[in-house]
N, C-alpha and C positions, 0 to 999 in steps of 0.2 A: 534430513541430512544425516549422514553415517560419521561416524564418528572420524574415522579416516578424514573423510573429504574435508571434516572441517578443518581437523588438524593441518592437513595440508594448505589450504586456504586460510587459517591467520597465520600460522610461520610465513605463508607468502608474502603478504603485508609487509609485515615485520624485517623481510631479507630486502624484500623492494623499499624500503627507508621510507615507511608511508606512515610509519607508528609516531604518535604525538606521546599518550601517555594508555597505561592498561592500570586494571586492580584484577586479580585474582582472589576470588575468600570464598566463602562458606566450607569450610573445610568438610570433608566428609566423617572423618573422626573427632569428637569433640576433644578427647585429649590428646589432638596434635597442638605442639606448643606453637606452630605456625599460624595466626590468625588471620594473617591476607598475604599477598606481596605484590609490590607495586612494582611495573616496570617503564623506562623512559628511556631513549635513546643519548648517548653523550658522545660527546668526542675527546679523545684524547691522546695526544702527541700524532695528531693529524688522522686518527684511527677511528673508525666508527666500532661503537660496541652498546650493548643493552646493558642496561644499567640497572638489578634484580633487587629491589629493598626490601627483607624480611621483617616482619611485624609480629613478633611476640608478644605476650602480656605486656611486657614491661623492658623491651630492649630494641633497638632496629640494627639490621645487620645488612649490608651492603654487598653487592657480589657484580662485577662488570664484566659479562660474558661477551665474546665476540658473535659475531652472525651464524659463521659454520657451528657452532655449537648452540645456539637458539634450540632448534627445532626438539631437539632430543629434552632440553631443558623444560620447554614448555610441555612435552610429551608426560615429563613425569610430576609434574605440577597438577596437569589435568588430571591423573590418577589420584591426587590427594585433595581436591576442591571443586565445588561443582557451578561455577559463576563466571564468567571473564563480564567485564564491563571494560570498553577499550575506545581510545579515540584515536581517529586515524584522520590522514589529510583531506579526504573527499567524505567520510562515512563514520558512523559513529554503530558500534557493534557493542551488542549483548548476546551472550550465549549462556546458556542455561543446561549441568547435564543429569540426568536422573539418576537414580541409582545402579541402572544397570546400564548405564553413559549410554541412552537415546539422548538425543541431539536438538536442544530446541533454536536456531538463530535467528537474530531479527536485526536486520541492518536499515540505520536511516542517514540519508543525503543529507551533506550540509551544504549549505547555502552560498559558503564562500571557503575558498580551498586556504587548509592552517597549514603552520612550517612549524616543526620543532623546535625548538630553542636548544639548542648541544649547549648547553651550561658551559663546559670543558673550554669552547672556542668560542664563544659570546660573550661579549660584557654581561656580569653577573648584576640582577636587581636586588640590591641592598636596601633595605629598610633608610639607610642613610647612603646618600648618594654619594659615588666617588667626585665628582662635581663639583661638590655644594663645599663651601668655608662654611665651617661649624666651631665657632668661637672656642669651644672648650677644645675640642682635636686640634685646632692651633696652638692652644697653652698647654695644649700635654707632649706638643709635640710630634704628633703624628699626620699634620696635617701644613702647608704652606699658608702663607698670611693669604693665597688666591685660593686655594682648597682644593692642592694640590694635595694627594698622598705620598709621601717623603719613600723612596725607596725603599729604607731599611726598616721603616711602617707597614708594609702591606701584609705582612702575617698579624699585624698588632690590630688592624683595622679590620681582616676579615673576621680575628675574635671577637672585636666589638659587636661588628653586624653578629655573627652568630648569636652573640650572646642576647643580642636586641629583640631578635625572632622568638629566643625562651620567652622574654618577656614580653613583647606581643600574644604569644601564645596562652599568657598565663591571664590577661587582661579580661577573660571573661569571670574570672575566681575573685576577680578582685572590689571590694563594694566600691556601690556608685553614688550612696547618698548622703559620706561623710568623706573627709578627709581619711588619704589612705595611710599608715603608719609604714614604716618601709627601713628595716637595720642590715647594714651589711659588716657583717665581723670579718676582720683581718683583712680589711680594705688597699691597703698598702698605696701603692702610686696612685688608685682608683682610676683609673681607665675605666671600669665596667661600671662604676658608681656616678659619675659623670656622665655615662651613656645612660644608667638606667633614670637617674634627673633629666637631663635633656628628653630624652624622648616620650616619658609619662607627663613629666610636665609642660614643656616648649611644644612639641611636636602633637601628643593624643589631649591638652589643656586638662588633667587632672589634677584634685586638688590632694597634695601629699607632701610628708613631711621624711627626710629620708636623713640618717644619722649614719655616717661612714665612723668605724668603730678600728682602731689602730695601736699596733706598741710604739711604734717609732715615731718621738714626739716631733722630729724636725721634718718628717713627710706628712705629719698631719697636719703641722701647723703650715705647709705650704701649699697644700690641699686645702685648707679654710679659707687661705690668701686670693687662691684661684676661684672658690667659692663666693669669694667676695667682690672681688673686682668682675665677675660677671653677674652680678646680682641677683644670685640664686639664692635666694632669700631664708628657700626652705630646703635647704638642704645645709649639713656639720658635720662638722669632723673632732674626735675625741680621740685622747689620748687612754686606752683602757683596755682590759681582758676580757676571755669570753665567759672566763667563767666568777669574774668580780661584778658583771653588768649587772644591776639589777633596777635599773632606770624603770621599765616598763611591767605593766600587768597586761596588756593586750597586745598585738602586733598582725599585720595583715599579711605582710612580705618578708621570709628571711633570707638572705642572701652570703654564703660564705663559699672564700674562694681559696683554695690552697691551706686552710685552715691545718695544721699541724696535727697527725695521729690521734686522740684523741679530742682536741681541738674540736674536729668538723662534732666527734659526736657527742660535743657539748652544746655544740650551736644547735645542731637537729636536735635535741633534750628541748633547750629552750624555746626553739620554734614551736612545739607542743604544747608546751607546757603555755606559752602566749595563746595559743589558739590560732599561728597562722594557718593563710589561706594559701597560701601559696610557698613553697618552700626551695631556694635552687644550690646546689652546696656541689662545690666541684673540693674533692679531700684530696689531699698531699701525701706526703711521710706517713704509712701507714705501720706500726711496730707490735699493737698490740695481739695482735692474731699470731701472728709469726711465731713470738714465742709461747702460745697455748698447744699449737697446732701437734696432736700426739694421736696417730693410728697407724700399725703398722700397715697397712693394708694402701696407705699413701708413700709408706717409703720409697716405692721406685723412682719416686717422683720428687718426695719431697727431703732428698739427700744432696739434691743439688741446689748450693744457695740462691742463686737467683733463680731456679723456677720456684723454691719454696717462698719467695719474697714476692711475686707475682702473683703466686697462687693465691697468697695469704689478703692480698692486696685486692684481689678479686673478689674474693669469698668475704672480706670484710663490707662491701661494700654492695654485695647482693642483701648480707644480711641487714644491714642498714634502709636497705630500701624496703625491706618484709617487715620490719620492724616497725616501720612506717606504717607499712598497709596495715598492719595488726592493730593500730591506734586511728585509723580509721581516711587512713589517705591513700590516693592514688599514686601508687611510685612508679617510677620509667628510670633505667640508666639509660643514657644515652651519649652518643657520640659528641663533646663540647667541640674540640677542634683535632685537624687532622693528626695522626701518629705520629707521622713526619717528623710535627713540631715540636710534641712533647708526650712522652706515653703516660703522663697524667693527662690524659685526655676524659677522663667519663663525668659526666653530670649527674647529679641525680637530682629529679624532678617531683615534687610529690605537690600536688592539689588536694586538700581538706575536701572528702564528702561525707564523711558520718557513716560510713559504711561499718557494719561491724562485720569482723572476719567470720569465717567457719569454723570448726570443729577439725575439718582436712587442712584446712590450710597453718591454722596454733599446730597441730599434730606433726605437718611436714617439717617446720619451724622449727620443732621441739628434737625431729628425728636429725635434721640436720644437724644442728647444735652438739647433740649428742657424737654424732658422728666424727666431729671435730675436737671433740673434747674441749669446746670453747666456752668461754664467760663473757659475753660482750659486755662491754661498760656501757654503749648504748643502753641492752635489756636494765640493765641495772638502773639506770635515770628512766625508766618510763615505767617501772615497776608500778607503780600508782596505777596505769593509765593501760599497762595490759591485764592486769588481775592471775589471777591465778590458769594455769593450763599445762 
């Protein structure tokens, strides 16, 4: 097959609404920062469109192209990767293309004809059911004494679900032959904290001990009340700082949410320094980048206070997640919950594998930094634990 016909023949699929789901990868250049992208069909405000998810090292980026503009889109995807793996309503396609795009296809019949699921226009499947009375989403609120979802709750609920998925996600990092230790600093109302007990331990029967970490003594102590009167046994709430804890020598989970400017990157310090296995830290108020940040070669950019505080806010938080890998975990930012709701939206996600960095990677690190004329407080609490570079 030529390379044309093919082209013509999956964009076809794809305009004929036959597409379930696709993966694009093996990139043809190793240093493209694009490592797959995945596409799926959605709907939204009555509109069909592809739905384009970019997979970088350590970020995913989302892009929702209409149909007229597919074919060109995919056009220039195939110049940069040589794999389609694709499932469609009747047929299941792999395409393969060489170096000098000869054409290898191989299409197999399936058995029984699939539908897409348009997320956008379908009830969405939640780890937690919208359905389901769930004792604690009633005592928090967000939920009817029948379990219902309360109106002015359903952006509160789909963060729950989102955030339940990080930790589904994270559940293979997590050991299995001991009690799991689990802190989440700057807990506040605990919504997520009560989703991340419910669900490791009611829902997945894991054995774990989880410590909600707070300043404001009258929400903590009605969060222990709540604690109590559902007889979550193993699960407390403290009235304490993140950088007075020093309760623990080991930790499996650290969880910090909105934690204040340096804050988060005292929590990330200590999550290290505990030896977690899993690390999820959504950071707030970010100040200290902002005012290091000196190159003239940024002025154009960075004379205007809000993109300087953006910027800053960005960059602080890339560097937090290298910093990471640098001490030997796996980082991802990613998308927590939509812009819309609040443009603190990024997470950062890092899993414990012992990886030791490169030589290129301490180097880009070092060139960055320089670049920005920056001192992270991060580098400075993991000084131990990066060595010298």
């Amino acid at each position: 097959m030529e390379y044309q016909e093919m082209h013509e023949q999956l964009t076809k699929l794809i305009h004929d609404k036959q597409l379930i789901s696709a993966t694009i990868s093996q990139p043809r250049a190793k240093s493209d920062e694009v490592k797959r992208v995945k596409l799926k069909p959605v709907e939204i405000k009555g509109d069909y469109y592809i739905q384009f998810e970019y997979q970088y090292e350590r970020v995913l980026k989302h892009e929702n192209i209409e149909l007229e503009f597919v074919s060109d889109k995919i056009n220039d995807l195939l110049q940069q990767f040589r794999q389609v793996q694709a499932d469609f309503q009747e047929e299941k396609v792999h395409i393969q293309l060489s170096k000098k795009f000869k054409v290898l296809w191989k299409s197999v019949r399936v058995t029984s004809k699939k539908v897409a699921d348009l997320s956008h226009n379908r009830k969405k499947n939640y780890l937690l059911d919208e359905d389901t009375a769930y004792p604690f989403l009633v005592r928090l609120g967000v939920q009817t004494p029948d379990g219902k979802v309360k109106k002015q709750k359903h952006d509160k609920f789909r963060q729950i679900n989102r955030f339940i998925e990080f930790i589904d996600d994270a559940l293979a990092y997590l050991p299995k032959d001991r009690p799991v230790r689990i802190l989440d600093f700057g807990s506040g109302k605990s919504y997520l904290t009560f989703a991340l007990y419910h669900y490791l331990r009611i829902e997945k029967g894991l054995d774990i001990r989880v410590t909600g970490l707070d300043l404001k003594k009258e929400v903590i102590e009605e969060c222990q009340q709540i604690a109590d009167d559902l007889q979550y046994d193993h699960l407390e709430f403290l009235v304490g700082d993140i950088k007075d804890y020093n309760e623990e020598t080991s930790v499996d989970m650290v969880v910090t949410l909105h934690a204040c400017d340096v804050a988060t990157d005292m929590a990330l310090a200590r999550a290290v320094k505990w030896g977690a296995k899993v690390i999820l830290s959504v950071p707030c108020c970010q100040h200290e980048l902002n005012t290091q940040l000196n190159n003239p070669t940024l002025d154009v950019m960075l004379q205007h206070g809000l993109v300087k505080e953006r910027f800053a806010a960005l960059a602080t938080d890339s560097i937090r997640a290298e910093l990471l890998k640098l001490v030997g975990y796996e980082a991802q930012l990613l998308e927590f919950i939509d812009m819309e709701n609040t443009p603190k939206n990024i997470l950062i996600r890092a899993y414990f594998t012992g990886k030791k960095p490169t030589s290129v990677e301490q180097s880009k690190y070092r060139e960055f930094i320089n670049f920005l004329h920056a001192k992270p407080f991060l580098e400075n609490e993991l000084k131990d634990y990066l060595g010298t570079f």
